[in-house]
LOTI-439559 format. One record per atom (N, C-alpha, C): x, y, z; atom name. Coordinates in steps of 0.1 Angstrom, whole numbers, plus 2048, in hexadecimal, padded with zeros to 3 digits. Example, Ala and Ser with C-alpha at 12.3 -4.5 7.8 and 13.67 -1.06 7.14 Angstrom:
# LOTI-439559
X 884, Y 7C7, Z 84E, atom N
X 87B, Y 7D3, Z 84E, atom CA
X 884, Y 7DF, Z 84E, atom C
X 880, Y 7EA, Z 847, atom N
X 889, Y 7F5, Z 847, atom CA
X 881, Y 800, Z 84F, atom C
***
This chain:
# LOTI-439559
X 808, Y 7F4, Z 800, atom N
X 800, Y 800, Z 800, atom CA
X 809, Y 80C, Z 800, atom C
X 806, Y 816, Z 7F6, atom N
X 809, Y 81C, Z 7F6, atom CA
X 80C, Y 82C, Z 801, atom C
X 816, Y 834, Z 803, atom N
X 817, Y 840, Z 813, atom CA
X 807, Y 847, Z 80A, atom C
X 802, Y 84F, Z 802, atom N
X 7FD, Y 854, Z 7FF, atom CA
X 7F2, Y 851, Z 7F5, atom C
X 7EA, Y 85C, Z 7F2, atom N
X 7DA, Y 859, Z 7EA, atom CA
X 7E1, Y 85D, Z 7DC, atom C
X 7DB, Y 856, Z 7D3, atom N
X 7E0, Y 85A, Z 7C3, atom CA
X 7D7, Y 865, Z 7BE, atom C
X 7C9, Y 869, Z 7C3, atom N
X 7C2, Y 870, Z 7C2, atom CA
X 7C1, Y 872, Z 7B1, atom C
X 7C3, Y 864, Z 7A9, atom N
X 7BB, Y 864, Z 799, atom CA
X 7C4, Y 86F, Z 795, atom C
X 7D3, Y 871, Z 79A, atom N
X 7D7, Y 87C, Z 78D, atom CA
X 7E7, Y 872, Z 78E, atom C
X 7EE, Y 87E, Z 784, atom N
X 7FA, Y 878, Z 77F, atom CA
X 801, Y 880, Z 78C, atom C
X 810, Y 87D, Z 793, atom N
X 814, Y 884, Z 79B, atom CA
X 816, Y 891, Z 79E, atom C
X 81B, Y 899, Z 790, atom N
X 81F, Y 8A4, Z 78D, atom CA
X 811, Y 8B1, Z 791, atom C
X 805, Y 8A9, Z 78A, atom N
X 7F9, Y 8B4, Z 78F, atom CA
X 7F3, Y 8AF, Z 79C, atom C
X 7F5, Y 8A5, Z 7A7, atom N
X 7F0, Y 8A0, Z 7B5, atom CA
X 7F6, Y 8A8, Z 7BD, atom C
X 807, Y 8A7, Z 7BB, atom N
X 80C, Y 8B3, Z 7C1, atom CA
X 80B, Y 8C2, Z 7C2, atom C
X 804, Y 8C5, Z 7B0, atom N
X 802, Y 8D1, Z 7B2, atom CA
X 7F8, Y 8D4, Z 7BB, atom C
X 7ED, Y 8CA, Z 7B7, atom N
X 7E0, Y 8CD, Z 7BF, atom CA
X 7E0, Y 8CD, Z 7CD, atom C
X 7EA, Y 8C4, Z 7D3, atom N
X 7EE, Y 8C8, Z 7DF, atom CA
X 7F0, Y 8D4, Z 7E5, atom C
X 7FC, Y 8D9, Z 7DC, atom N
X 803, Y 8E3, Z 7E9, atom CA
X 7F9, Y 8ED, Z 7E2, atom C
X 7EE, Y 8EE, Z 7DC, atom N
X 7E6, Y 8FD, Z 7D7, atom CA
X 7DB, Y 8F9, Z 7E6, atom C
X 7D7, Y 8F0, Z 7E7, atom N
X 7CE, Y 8EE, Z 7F1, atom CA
X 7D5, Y 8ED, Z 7FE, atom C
X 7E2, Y 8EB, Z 804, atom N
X 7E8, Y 8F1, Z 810, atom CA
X 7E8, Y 8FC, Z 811, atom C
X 7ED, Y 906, Z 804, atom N
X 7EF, Y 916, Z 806, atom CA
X 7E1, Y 91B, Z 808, atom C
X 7D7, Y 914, Z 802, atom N
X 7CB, Y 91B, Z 802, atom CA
X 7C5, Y 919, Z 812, atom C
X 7C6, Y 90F, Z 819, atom N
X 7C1, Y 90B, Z 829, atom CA
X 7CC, Y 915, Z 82E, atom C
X 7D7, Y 914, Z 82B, atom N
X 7DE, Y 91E, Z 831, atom CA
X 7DC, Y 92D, Z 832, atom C
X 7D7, Y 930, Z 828, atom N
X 7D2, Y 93C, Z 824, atom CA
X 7C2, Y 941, Z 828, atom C
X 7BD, Y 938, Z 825, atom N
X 7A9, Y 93C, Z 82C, atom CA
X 7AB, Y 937, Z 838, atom C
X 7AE, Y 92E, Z 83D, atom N
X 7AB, Y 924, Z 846, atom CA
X 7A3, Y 91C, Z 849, atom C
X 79D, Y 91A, Z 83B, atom N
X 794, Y 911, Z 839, atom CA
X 791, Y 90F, Z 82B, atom C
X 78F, Y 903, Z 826, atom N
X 78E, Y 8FE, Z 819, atom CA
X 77F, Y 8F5, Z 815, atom C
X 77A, Y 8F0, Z 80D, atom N
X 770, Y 8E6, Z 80B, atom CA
X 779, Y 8DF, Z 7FF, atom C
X 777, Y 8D4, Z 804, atom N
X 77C, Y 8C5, Z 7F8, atom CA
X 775, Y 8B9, Z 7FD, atom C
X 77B, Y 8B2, Z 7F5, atom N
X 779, Y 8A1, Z 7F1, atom CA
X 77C, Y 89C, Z 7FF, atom C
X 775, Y 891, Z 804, atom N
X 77D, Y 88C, Z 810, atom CA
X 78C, Y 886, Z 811, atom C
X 78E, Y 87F, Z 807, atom N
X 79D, Y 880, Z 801, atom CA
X 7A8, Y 88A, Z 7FE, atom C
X 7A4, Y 88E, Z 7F7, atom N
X 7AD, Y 89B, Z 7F7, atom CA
X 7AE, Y 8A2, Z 806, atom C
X 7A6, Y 8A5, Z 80B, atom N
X 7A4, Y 8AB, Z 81E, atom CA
X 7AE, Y 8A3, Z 824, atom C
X 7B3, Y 896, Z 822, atom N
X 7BA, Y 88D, Z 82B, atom CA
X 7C7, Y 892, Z 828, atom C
X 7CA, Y 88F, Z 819, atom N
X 7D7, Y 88E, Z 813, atom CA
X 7DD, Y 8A0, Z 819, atom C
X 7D2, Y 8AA, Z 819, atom N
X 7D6, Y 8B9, Z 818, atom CA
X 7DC, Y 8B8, Z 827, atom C
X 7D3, Y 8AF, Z 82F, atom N
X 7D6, Y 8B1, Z 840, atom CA
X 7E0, Y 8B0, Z 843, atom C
X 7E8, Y 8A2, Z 83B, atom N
X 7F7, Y 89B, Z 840, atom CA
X 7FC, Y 8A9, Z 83E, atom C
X 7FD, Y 8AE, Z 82E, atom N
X 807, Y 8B9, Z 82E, atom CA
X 806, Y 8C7, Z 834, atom C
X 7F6, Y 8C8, Z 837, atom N
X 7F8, Y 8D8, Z 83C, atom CA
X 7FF, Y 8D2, Z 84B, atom C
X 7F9, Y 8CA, Z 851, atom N
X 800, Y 8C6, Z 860, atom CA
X 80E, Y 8C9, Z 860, atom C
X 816, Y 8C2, Z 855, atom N
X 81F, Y 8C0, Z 853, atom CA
X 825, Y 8CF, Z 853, atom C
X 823, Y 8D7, Z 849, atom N
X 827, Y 8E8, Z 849, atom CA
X 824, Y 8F0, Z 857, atom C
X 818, Y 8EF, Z 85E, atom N
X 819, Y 8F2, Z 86C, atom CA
X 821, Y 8F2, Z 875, atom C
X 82A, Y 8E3, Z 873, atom N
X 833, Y 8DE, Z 87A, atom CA
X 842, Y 8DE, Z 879, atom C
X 83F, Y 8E6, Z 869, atom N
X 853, Y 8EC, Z 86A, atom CA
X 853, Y 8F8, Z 86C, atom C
X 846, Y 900, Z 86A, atom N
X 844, Y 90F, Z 86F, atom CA
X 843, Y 912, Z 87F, atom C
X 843, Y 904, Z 88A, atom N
X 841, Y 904, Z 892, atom CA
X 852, Y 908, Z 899, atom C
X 858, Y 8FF, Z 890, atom N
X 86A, Y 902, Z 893, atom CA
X 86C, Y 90D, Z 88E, atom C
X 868, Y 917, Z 887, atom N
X 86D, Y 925, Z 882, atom CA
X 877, Y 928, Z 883, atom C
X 882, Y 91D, Z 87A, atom N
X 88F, Y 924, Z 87B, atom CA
X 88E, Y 91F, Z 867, atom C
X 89E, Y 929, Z 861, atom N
X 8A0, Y 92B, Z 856, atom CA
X 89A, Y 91F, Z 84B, atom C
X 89F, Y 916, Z 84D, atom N
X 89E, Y 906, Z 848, atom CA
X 88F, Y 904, Z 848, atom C
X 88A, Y 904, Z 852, atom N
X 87E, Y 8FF, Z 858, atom CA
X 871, Y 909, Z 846, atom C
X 877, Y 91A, Z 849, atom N
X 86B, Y 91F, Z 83F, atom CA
X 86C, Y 91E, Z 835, atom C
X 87D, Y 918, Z 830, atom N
X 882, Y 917, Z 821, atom CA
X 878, Y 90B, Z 81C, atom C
X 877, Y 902, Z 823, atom N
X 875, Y 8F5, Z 821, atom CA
X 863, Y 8F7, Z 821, atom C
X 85D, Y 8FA, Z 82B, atom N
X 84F, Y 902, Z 825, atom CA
X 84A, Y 90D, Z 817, atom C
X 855, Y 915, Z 814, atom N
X 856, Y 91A, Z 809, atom CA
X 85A, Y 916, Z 800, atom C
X 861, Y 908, Z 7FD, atom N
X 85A, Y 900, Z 7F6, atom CA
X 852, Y 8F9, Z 7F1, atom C
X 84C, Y 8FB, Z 7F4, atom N
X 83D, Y 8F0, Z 7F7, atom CA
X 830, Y 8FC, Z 7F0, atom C
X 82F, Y 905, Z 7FF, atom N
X 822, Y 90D, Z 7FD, atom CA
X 826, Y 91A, Z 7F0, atom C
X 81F, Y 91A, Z 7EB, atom N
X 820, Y 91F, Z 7DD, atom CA
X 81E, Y 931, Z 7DD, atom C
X 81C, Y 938, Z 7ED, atom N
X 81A, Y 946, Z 7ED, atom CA
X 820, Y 949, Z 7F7, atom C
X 82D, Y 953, Z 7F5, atom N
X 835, Y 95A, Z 805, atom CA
X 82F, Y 960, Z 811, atom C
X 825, Y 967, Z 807, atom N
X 81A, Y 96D, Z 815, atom CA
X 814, Y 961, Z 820, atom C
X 80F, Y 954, Z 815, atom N
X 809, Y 94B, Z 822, atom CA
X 817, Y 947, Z 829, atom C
X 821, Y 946, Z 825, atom N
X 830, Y 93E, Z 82E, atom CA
X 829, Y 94B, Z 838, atom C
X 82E, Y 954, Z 833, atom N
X 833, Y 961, Z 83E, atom CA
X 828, Y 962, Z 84A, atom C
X 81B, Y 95E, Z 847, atom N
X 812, Y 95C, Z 84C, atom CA
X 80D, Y 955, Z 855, atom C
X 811, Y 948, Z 852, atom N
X 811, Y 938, Z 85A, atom CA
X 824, Y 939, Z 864, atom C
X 82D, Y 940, Z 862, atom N
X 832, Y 943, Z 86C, atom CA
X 830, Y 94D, Z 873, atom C
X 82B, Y 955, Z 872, atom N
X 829, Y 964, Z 87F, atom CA
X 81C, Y 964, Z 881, atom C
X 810, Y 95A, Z 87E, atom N
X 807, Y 95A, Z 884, atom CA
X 7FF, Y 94D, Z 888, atom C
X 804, Y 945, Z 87F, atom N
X 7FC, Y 937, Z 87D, atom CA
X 800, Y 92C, Z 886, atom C
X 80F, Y 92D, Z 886, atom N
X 81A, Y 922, Z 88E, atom CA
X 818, Y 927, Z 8A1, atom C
X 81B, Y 933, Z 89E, atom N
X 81A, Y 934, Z 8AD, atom CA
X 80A, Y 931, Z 8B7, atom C
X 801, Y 933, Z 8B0, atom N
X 7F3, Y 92D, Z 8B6, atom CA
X 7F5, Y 91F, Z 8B8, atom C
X 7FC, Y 913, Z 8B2, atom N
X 7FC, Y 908, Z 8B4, atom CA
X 807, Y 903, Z 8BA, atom C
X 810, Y 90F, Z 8C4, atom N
X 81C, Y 90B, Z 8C9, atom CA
X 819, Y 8FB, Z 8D4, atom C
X 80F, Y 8FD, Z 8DE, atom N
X 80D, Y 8F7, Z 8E6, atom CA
X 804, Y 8EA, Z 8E3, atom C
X 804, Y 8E9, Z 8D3, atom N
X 7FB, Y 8DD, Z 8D2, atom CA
X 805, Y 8D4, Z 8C6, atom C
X 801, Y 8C8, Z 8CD, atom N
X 80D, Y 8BC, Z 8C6, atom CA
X 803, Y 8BA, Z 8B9, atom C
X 801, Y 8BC, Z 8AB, atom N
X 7FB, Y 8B6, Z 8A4, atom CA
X 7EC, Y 8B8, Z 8A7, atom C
X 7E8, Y 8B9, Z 89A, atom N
X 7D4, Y 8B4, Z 89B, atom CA
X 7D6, Y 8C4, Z 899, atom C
X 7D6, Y 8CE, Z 88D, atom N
X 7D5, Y 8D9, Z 889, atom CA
X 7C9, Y 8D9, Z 881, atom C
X 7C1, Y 8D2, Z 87C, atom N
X 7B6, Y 8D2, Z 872, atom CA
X 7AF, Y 8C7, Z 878, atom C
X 7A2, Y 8CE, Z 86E, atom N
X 794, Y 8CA, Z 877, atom CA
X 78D, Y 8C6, Z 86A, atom C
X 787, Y 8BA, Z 867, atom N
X 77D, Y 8B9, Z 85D, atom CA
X 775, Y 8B6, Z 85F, atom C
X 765, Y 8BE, Z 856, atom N
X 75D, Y 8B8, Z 85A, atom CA
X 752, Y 8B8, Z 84E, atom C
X 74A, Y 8A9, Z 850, atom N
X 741, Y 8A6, Z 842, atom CA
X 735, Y 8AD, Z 83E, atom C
X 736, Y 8B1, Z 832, atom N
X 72E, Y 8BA, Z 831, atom CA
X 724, Y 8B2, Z 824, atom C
X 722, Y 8A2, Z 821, atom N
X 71D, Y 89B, Z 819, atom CA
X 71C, Y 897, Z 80B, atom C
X 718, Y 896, Z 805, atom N
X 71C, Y 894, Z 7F5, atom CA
X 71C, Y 8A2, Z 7EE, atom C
X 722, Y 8A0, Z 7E3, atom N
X 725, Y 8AA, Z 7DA, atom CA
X 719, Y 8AA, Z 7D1, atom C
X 710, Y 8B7, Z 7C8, atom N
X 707, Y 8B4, Z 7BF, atom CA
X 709, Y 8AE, Z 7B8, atom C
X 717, Y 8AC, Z 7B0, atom N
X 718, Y 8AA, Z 7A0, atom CA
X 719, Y 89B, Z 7A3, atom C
X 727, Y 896, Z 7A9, atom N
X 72B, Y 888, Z 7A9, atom CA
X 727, Y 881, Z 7B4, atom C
X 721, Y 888, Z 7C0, atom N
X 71E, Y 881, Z 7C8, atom CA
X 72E, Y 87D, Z 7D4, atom C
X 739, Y 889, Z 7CD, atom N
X 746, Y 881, Z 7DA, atom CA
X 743, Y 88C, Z 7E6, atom C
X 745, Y 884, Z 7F1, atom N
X 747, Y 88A, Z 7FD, atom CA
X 74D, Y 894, Z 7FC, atom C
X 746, Y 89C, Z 806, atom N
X 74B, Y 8AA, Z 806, atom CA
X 752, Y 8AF, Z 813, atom C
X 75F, Y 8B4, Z 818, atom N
X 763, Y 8B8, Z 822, atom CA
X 765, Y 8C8, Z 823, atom C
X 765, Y 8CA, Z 832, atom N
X 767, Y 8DC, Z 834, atom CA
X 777, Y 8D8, Z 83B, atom C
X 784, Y 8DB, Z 836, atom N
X 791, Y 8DA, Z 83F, atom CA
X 78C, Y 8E5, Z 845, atom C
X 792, Y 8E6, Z 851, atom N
X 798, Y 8F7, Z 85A, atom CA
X 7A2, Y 8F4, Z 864, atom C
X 7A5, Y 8FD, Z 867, atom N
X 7B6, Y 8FF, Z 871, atom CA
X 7AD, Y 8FD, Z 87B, atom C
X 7B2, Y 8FA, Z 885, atom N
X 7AB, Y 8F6, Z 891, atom CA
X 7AE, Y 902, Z 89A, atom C
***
């Protein structure tokens, strides 16, 4: 079994779709998606919370690679990271919000906790 979801694309656009929907939770603080995609976004936005939580040089290079806008880095360190100093993990909250009109896929609300 595979670490990750294939999410029906070729790598190249999964990842894009990725890190556009981390900058975007990073940025609103809240997203609506697929229940899939919500999981796959969680590992990584968790993941970005958690090197902004070290705020040292390395730590935002390596997020600014990833998230695709300086404003949200600059943002998720001087305001985002430090709200979750005192909590080990569990930064996002999903919750079901039922089928979708068109196809019928589950529908999720992410938000920063």
């Amino acid at each position: 079994m595979a670490g990750y979801r294939k999410l029906g694309r070729p790598t190249d656009q999964r990842k894009s779709m990725l890190r556009n929907l981390v900058t975007s939770l990073l940025k609103h603080g809240k997203i609506e998606t697929t229940v899939t995609r919500a999981k796959e976004t969680r590992k990584l936005a968790e993941k970005m919370i958690t090197l902004a939580k070290r705020g040292d040089l390395d730590a935002r290079r390596q997020v600014l690679s990833f998230v695709t806008e300086k404003e949200v880095v600059n943002n998720l360190f001087s305001d985002i990271a430090p709200k979750y100093v005192d909590r080990n993990g569990g930064y996002t909250r999903m919750y079901k919000m039922g089928p979708r009109r068109g196809d019928a896929a589950e529908v999720v609300i992410l938000e920063l906790v």
